[in-house]
mmCIF file of the N, C-alpha and C atoms, coordinates in Angstrom:
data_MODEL
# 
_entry.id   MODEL 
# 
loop_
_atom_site.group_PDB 
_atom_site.id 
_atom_site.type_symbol 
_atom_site.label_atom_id 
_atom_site.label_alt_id 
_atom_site.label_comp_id 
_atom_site.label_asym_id 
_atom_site.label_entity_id 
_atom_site.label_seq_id 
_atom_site.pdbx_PDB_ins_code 
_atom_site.Cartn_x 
_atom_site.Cartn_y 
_atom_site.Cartn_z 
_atom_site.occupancy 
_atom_site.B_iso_or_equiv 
_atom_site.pdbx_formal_charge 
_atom_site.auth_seq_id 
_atom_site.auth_comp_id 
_atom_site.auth_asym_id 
_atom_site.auth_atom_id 
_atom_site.pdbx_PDB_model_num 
ATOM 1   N N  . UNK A 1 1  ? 9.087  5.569  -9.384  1.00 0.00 ? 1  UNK A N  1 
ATOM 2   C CA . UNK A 1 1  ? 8.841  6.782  -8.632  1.00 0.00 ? 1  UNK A CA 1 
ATOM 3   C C  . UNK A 1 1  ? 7.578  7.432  -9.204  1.00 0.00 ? 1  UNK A C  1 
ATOM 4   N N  . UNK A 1 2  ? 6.801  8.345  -8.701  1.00 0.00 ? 2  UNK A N  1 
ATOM 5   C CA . UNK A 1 2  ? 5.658  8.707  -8.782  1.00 0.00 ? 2  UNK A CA 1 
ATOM 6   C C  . UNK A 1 2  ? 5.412  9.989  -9.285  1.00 0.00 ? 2  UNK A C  1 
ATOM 7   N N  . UNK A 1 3  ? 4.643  10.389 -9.884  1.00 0.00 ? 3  UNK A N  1 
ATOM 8   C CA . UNK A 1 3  ? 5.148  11.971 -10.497 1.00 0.00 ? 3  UNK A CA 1 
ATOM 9   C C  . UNK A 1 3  ? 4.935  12.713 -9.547  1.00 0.00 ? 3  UNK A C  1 
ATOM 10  N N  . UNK A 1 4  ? 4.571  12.785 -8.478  1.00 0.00 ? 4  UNK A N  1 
ATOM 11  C CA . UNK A 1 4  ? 4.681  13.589 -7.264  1.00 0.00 ? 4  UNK A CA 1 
ATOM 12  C C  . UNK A 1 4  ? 6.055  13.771 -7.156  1.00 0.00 ? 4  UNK A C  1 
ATOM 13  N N  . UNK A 1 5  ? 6.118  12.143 -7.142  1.00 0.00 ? 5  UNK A N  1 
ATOM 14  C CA . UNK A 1 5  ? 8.042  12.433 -6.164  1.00 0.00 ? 5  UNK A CA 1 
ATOM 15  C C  . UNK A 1 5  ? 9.000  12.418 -7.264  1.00 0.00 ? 5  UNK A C  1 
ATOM 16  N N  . UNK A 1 6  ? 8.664  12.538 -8.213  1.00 0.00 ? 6  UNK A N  1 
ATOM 17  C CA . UNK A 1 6  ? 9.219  13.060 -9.690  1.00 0.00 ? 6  UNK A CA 1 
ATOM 18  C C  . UNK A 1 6  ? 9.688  14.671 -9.421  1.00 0.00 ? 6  UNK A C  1 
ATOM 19  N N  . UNK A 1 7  ? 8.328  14.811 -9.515  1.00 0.00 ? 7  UNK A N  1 
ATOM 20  C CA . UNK A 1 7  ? 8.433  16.675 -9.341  1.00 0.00 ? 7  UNK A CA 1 
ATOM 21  C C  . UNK A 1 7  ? 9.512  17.298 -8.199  1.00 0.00 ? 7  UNK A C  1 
ATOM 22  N N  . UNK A 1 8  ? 9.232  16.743 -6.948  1.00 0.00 ? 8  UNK A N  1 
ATOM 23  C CA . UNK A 1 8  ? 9.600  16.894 -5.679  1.00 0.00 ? 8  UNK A CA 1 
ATOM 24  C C  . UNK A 1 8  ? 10.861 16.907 -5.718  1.00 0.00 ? 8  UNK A C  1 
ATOM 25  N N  . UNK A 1 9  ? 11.794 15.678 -6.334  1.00 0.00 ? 9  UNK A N  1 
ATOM 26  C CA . UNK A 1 9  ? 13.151 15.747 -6.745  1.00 0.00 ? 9  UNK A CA 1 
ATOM 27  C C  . UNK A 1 9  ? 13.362 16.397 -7.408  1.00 0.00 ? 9  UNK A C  1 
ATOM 28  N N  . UNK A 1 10 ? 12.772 16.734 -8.792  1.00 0.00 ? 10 UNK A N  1 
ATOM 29  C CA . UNK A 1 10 ? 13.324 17.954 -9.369  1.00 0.00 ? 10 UNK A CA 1 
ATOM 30  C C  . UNK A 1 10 ? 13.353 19.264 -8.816  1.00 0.00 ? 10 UNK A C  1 
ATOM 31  N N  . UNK A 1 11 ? 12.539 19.491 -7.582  1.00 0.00 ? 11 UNK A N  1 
ATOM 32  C CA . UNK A 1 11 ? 12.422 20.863 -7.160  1.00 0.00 ? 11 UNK A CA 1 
ATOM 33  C C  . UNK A 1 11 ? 13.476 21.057 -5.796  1.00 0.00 ? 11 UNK A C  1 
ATOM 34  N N  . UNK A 1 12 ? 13.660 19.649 -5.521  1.00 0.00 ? 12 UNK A N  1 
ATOM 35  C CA . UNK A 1 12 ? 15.121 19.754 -4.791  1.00 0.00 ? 12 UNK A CA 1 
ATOM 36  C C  . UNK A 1 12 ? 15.976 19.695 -5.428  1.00 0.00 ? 12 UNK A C  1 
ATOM 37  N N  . UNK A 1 13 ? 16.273 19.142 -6.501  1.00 0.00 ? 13 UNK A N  1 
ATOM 38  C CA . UNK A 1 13 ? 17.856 19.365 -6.972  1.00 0.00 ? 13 UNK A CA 1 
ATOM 39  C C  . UNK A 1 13 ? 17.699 20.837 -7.170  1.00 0.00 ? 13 UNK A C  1 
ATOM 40  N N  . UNK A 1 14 ? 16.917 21.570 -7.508  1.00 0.00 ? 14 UNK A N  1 
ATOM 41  C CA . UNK A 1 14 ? 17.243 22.936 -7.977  1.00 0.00 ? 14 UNK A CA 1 
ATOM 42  C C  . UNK A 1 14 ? 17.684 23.562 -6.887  1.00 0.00 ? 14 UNK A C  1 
ATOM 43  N N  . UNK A 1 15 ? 17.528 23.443 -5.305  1.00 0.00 ? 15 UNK A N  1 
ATOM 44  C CA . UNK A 1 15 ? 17.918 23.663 -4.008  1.00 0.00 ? 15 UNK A CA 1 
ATOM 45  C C  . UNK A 1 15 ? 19.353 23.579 -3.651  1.00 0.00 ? 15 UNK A C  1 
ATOM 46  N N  . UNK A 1 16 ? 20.023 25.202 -3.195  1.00 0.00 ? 16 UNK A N  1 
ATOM 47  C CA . UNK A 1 16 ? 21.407 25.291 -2.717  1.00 0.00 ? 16 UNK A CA 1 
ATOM 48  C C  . UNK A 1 16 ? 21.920 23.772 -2.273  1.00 0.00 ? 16 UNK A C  1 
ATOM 49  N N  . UNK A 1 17 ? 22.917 23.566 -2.289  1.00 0.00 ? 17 UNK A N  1 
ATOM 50  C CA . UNK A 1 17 ? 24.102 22.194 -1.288  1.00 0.00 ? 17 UNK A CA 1 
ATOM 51  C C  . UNK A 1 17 ? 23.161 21.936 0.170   1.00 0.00 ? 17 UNK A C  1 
ATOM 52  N N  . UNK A 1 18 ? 23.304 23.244 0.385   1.00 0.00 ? 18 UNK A N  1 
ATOM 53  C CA . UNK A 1 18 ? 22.659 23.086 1.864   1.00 0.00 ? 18 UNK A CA 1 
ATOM 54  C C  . UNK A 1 18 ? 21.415 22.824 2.587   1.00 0.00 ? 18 UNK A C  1 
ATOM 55  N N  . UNK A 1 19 ? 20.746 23.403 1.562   1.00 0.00 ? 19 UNK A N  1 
ATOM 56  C CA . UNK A 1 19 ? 19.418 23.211 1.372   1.00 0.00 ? 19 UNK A CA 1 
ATOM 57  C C  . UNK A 1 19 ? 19.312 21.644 1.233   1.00 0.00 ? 19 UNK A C  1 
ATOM 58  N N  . UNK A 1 20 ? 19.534 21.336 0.177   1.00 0.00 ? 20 UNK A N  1 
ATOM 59  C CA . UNK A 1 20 ? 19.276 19.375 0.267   1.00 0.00 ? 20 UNK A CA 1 
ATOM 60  C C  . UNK A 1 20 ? 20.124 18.796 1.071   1.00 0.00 ? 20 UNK A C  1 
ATOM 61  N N  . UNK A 1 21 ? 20.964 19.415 1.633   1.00 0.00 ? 21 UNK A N  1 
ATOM 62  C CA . UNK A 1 21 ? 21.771 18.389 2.757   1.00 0.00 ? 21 UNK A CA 1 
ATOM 63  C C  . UNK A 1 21 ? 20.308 18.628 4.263   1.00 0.00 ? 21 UNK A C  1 
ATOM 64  N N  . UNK A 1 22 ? 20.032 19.441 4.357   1.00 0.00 ? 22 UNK A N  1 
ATOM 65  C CA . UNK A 1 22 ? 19.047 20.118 5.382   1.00 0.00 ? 22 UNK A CA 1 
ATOM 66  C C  . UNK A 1 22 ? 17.923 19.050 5.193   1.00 0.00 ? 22 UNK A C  1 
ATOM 67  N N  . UNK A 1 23 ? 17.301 18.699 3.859   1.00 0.00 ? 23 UNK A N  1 
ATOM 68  C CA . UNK A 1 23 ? 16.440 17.833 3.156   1.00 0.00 ? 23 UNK A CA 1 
ATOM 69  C C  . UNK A 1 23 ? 16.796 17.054 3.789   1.00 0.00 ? 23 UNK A C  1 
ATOM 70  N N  . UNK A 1 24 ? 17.739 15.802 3.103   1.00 0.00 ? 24 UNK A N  1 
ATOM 71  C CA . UNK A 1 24 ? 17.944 14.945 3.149   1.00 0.00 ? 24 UNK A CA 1 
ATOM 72  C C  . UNK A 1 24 ? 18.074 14.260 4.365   1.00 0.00 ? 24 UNK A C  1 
ATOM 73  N N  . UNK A 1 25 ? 18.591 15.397 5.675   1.00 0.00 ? 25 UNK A N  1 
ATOM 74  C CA . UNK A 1 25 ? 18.607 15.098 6.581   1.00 0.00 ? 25 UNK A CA 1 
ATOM 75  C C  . UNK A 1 25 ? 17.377 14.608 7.211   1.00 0.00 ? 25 UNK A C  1 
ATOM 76  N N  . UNK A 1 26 ? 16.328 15.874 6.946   1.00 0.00 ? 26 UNK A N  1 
ATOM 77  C CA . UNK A 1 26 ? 15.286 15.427 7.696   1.00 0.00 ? 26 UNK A CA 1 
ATOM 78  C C  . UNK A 1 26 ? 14.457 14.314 7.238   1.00 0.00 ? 26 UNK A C  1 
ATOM 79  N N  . UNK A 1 27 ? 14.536 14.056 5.761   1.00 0.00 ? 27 UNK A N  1 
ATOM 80  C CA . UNK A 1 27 ? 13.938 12.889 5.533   1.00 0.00 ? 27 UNK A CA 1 
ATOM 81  C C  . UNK A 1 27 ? 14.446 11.898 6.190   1.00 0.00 ? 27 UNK A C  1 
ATOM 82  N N  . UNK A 1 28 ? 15.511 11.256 6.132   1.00 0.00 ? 28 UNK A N  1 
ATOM 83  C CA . UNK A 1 28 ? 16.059 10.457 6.250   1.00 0.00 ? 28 UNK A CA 1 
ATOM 84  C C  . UNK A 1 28 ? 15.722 9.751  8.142   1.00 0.00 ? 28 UNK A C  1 
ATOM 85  N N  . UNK A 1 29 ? 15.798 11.027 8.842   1.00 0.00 ? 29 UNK A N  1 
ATOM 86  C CA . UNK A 1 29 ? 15.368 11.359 10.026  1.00 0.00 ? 29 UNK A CA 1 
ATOM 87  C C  . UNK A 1 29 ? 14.140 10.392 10.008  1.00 0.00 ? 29 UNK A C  1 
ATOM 88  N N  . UNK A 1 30 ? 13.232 10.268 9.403   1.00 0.00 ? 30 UNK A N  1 
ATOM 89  C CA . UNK A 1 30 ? 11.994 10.408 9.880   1.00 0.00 ? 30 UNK A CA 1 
ATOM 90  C C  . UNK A 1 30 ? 11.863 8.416  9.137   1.00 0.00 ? 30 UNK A C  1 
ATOM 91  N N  . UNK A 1 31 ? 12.867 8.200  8.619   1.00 0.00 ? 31 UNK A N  1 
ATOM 92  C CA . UNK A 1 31 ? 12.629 6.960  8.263   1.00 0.00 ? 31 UNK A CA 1 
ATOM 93  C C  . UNK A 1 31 ? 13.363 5.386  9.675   1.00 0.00 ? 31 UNK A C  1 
ATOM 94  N N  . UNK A 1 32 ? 14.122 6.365  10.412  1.00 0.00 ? 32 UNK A N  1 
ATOM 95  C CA . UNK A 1 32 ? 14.384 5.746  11.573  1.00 0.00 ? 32 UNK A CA 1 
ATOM 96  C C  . UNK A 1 32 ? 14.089 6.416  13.070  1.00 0.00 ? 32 UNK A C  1 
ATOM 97  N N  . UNK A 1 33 ? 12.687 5.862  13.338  1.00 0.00 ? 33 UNK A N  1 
ATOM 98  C CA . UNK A 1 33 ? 12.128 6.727  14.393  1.00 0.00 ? 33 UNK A CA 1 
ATOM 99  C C  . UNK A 1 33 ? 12.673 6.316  15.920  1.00 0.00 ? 33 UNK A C  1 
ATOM 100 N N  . UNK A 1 34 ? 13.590 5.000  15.655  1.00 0.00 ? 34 UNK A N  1 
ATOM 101 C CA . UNK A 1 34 ? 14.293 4.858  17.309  1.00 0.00 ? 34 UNK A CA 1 
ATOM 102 C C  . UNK A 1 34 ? 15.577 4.877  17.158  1.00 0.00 ? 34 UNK A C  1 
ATOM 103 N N  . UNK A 1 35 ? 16.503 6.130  17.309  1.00 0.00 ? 35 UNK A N  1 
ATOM 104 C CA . UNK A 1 35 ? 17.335 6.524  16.899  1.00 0.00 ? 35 UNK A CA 1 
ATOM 105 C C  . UNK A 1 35 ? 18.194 5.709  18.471  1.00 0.00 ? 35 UNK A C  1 
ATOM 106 N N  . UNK A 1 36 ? 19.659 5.401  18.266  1.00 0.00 ? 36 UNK A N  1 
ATOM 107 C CA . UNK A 1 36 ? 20.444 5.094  19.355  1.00 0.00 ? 36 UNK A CA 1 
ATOM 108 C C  . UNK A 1 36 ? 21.066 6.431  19.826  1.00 0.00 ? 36 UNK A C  1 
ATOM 109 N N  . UNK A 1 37 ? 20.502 6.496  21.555  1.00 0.00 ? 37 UNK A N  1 
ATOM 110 C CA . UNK A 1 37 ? 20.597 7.300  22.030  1.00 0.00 ? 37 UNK A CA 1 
ATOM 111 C C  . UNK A 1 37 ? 22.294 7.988  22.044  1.00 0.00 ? 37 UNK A C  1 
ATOM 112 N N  . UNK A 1 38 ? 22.997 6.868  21.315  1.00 0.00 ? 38 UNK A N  1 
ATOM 113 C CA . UNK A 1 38 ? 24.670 7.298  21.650  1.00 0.00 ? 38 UNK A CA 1 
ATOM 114 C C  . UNK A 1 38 ? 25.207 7.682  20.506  1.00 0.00 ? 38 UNK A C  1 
ATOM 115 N N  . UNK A 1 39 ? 24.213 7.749  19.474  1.00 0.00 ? 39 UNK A N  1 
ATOM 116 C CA . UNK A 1 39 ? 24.796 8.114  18.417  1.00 0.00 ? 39 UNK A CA 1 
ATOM 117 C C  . UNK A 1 39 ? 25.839 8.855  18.232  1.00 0.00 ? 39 UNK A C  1 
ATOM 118 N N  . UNK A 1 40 ? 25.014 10.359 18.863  1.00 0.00 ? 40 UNK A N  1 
ATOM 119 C CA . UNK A 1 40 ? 25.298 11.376 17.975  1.00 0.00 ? 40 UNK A CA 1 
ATOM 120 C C  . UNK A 1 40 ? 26.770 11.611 19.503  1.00 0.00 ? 40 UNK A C  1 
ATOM 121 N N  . UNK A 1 41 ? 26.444 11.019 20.642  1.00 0.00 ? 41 UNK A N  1 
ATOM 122 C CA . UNK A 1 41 ? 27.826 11.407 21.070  1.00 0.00 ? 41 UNK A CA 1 
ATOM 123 C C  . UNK A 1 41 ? 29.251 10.458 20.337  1.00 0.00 ? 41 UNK A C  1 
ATOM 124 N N  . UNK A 1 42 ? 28.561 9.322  19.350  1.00 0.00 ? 42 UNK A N  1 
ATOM 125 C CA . UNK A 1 42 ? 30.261 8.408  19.032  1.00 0.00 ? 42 UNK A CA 1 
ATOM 126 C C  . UNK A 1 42 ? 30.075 9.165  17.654  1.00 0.00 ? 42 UNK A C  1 
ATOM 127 N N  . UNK A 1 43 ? 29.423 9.574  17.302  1.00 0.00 ? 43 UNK A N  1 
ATOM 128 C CA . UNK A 1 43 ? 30.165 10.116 15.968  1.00 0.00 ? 43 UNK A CA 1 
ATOM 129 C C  . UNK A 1 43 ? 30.514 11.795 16.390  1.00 0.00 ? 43 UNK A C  1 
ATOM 130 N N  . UNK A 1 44 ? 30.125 12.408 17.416  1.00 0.00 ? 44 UNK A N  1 
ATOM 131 C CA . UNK A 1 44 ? 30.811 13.995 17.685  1.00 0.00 ? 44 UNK A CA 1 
ATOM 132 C C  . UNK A 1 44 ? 32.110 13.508 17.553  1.00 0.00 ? 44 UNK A C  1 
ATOM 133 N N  . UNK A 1 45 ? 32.563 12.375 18.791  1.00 0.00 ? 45 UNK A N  1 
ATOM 134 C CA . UNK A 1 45 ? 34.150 11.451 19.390  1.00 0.00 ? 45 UNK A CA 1 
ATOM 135 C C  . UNK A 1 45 ? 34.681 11.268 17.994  1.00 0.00 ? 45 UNK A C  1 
ATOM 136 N N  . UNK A 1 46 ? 34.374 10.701 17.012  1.00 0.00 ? 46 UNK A N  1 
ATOM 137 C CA . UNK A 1 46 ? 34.888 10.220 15.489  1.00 0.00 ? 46 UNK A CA 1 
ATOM 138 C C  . UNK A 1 46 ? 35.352 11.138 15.090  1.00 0.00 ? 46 UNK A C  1 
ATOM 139 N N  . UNK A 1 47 ? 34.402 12.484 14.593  1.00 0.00 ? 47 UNK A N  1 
ATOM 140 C CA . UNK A 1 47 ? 34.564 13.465 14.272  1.00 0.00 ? 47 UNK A CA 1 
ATOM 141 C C  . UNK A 1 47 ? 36.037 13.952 14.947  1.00 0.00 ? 47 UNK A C  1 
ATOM 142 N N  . UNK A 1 48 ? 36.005 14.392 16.487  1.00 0.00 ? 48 UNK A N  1 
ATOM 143 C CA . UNK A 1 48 ? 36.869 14.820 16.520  1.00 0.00 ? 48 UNK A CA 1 
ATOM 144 C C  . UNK A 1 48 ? 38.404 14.366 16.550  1.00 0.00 ? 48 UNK A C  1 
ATOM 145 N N  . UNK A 1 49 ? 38.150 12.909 17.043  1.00 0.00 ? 49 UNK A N  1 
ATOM 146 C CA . UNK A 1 49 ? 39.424 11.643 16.487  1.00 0.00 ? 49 UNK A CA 1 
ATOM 147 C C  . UNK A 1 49 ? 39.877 12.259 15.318  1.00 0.00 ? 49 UNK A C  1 
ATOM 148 N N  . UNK A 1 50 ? 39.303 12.198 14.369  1.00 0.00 ? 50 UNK A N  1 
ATOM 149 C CA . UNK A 1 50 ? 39.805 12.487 12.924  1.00 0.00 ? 50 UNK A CA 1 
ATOM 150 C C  . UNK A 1 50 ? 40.439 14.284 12.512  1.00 0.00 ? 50 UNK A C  1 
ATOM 151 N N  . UNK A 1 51 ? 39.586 14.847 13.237  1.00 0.00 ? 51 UNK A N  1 
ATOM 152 C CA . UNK A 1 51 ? 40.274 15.742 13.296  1.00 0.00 ? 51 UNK A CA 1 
ATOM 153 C C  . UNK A 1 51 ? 41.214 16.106 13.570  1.00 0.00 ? 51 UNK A C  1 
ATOM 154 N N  . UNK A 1 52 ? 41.778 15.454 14.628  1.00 0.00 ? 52 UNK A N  1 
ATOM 155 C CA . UNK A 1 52 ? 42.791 15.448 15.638  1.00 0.00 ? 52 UNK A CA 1 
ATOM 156 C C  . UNK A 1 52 ? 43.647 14.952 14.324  1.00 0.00 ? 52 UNK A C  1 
ATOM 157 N N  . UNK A 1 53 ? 43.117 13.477 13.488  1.00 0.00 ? 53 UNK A N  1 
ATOM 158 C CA . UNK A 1 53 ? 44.934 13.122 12.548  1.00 0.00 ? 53 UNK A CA 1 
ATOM 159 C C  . UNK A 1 53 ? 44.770 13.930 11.612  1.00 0.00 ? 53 UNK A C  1 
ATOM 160 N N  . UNK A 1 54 ? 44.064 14.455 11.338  1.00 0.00 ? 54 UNK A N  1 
ATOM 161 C CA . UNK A 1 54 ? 44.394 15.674 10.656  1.00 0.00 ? 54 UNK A CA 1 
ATOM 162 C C  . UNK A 1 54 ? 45.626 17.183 10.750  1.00 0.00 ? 54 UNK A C  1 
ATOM 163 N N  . UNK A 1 55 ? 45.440 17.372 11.815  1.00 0.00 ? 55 UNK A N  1 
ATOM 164 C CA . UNK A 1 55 ? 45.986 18.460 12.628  1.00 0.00 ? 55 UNK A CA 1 
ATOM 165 C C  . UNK A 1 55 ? 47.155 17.826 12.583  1.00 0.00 ? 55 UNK A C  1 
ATOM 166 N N  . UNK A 1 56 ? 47.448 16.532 13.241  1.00 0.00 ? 56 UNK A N  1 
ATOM 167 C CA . UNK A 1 56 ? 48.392 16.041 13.877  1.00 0.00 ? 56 UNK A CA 1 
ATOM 168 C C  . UNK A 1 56 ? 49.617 15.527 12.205  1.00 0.00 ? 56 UNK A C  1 
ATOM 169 N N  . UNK A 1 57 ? 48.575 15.536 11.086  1.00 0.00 ? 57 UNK A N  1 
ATOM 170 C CA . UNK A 1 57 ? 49.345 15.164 9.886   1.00 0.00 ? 57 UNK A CA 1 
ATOM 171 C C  . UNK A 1 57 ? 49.372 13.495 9.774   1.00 0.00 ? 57 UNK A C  1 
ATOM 172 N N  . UNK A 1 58 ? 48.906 12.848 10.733  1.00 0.00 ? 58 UNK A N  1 
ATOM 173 C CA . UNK A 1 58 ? 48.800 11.449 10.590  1.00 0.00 ? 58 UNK A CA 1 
ATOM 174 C C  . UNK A 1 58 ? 48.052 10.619 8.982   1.00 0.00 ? 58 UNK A C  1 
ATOM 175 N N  . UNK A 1 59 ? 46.578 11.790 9.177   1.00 0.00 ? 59 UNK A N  1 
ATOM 176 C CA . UNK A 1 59 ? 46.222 11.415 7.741   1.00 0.00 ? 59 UNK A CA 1 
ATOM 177 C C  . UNK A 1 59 ? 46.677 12.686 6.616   1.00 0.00 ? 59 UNK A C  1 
ATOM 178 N N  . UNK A 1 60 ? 46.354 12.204 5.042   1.00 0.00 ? 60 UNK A N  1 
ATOM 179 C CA . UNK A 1 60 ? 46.016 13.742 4.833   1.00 0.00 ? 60 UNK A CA 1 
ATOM 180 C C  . UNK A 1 60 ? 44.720 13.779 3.711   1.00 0.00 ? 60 UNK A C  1 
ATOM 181 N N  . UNK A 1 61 ? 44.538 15.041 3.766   1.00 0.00 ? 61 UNK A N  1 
ATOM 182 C CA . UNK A 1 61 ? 43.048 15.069 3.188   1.00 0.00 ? 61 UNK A CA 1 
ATOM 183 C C  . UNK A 1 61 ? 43.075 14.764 1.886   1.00 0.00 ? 61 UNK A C  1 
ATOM 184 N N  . UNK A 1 62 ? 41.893 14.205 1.186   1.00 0.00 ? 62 UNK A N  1 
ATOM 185 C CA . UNK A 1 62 ? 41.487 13.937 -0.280  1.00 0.00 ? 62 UNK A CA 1 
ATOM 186 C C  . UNK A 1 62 ? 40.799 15.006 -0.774  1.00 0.00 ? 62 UNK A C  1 
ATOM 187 N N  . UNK A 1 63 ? 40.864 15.180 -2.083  1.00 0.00 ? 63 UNK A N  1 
ATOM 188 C CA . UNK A 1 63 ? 39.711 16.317 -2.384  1.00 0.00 ? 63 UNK A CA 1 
ATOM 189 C C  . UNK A 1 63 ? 38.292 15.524 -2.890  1.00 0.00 ? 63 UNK A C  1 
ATOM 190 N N  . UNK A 1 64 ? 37.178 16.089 -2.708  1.00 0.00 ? 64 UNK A N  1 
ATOM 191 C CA . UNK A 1 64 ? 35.831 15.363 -3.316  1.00 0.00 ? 64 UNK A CA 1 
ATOM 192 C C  . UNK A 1 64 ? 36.012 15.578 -4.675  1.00 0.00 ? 64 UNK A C  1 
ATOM 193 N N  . UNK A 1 65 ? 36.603 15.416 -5.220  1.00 0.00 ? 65 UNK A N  1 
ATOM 194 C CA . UNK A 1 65 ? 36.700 15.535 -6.708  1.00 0.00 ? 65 UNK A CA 1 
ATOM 195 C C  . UNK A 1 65 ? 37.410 14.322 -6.832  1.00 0.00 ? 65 UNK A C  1 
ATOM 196 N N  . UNK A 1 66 ? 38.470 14.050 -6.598  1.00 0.00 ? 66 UNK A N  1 
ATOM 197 C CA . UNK A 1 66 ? 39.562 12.738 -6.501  1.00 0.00 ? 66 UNK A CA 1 
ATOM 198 C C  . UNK A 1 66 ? 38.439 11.690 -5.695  1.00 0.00 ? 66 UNK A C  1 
ATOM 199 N N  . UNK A 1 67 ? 38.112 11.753 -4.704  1.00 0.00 ? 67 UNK A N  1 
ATOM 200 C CA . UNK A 1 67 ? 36.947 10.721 -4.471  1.00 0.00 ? 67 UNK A CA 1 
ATOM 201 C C  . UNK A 1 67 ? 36.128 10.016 -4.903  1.00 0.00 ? 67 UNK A C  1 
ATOM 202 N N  . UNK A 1 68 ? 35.328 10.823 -5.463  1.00 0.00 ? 68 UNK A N  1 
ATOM 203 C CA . UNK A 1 68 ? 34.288 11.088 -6.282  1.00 0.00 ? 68 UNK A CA 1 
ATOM 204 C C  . UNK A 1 68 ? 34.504 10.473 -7.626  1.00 0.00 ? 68 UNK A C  1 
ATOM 205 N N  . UNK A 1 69 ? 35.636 10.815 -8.545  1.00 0.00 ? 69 UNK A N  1 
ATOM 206 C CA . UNK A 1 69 ? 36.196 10.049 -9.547  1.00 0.00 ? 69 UNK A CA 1 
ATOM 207 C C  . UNK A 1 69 ? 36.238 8.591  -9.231  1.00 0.00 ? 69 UNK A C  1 
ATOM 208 N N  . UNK A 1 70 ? 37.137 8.345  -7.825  1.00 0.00 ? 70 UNK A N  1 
ATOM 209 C CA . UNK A 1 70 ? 37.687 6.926  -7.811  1.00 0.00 ? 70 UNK A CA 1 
ATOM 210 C C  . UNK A 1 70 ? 36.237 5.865  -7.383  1.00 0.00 ? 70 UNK A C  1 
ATOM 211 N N  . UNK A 1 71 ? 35.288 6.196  -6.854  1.00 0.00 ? 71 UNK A N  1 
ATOM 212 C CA . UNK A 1 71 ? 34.045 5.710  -6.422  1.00 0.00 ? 71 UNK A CA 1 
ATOM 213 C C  . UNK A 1 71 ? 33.675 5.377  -7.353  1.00 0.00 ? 71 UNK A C  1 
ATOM 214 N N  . UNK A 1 72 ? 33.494 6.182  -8.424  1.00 0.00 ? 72 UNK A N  1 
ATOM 215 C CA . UNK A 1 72 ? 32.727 6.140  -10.080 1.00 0.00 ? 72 UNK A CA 1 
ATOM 216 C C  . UNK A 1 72 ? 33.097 4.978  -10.499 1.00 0.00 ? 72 UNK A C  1 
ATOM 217 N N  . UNK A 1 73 ? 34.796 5.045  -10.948 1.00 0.00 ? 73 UNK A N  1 
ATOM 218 C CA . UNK A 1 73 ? 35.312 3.692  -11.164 1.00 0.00 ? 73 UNK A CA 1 
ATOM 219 C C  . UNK A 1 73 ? 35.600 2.499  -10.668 1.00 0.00 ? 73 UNK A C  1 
ATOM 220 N N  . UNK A 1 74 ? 35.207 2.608  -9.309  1.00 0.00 ? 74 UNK A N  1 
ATOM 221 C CA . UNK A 1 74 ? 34.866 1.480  -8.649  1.00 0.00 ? 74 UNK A CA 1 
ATOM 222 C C  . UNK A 1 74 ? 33.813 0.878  -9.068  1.00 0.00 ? 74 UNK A C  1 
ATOM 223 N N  . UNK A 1 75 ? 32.100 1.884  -8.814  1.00 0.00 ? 75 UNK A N  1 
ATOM 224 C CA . UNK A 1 75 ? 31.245 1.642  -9.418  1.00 0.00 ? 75 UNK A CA 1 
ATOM 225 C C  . UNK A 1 75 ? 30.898 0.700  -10.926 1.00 0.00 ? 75 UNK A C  1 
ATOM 226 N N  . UNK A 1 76 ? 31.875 1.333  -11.158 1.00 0.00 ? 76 UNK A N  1 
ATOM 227 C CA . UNK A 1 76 ? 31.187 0.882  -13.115 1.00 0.00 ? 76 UNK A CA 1 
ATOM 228 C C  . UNK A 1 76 ? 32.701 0.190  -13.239 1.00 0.00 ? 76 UNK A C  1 
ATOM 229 N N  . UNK A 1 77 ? 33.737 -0.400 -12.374 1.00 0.00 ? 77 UNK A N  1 
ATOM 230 C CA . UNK A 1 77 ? 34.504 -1.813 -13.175 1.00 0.00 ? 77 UNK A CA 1 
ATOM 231 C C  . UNK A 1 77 ? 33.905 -2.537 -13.533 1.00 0.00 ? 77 UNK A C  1 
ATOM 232 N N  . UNK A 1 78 ? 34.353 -3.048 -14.621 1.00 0.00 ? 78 UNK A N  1 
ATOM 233 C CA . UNK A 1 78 ? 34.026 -4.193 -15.278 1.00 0.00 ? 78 UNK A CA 1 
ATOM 234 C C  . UNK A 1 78 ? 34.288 -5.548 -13.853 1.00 0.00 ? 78 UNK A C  1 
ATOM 235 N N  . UNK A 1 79 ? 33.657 -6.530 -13.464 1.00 0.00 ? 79 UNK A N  1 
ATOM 236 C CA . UNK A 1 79 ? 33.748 -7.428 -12.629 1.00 0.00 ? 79 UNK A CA 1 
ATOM 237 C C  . UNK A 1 79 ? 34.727 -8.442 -13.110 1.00 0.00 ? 79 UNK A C  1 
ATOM 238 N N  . UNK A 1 80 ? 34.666 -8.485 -14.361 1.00 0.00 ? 80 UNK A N  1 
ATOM 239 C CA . UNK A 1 80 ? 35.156 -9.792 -14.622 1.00 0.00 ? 80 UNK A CA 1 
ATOM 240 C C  . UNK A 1 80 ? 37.159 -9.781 -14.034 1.00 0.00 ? 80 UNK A C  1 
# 
């Protein structure tokens, strides 16, 4: 990485949750310039699917903390 984009990250992490989610978005945006036009209606549909087993008690929620832990240790098992 470049000390530009050295700096640049450090001056986003210092940026509210929202703020780098806002970031991240738009970068990210700009790295796929032919977006599928149906996207954003099958993931609204997902979204609200899931909501729905939510409500309905079908699923139930995780906290990002419990997530977040179990990812880690997924991450860094040992393979063998």
């Amino acid at each position: 990485m470049s000390r530009s984009a050295e700096a640049l990250m450090k001056e986003a992490m210092a940026l509210p949750d929202t703020e780098r989610a806002s970031l991240i978005d738009g970068l990210l945006a700009t790295l796929d310039p032919e977006k599928d036009s149906d996207a954003d209606q099958a993931w609204a549909m997902e979204i609200e699917r899931r909501g729905a087993e939510l409500e309905q008690g079908i699923v139930e929620p995780v906290a990002w903390e419990e997530v977040r832990k179990k990812a880690l240790r997924l991450v860094h098992a040992d393979p063998k």
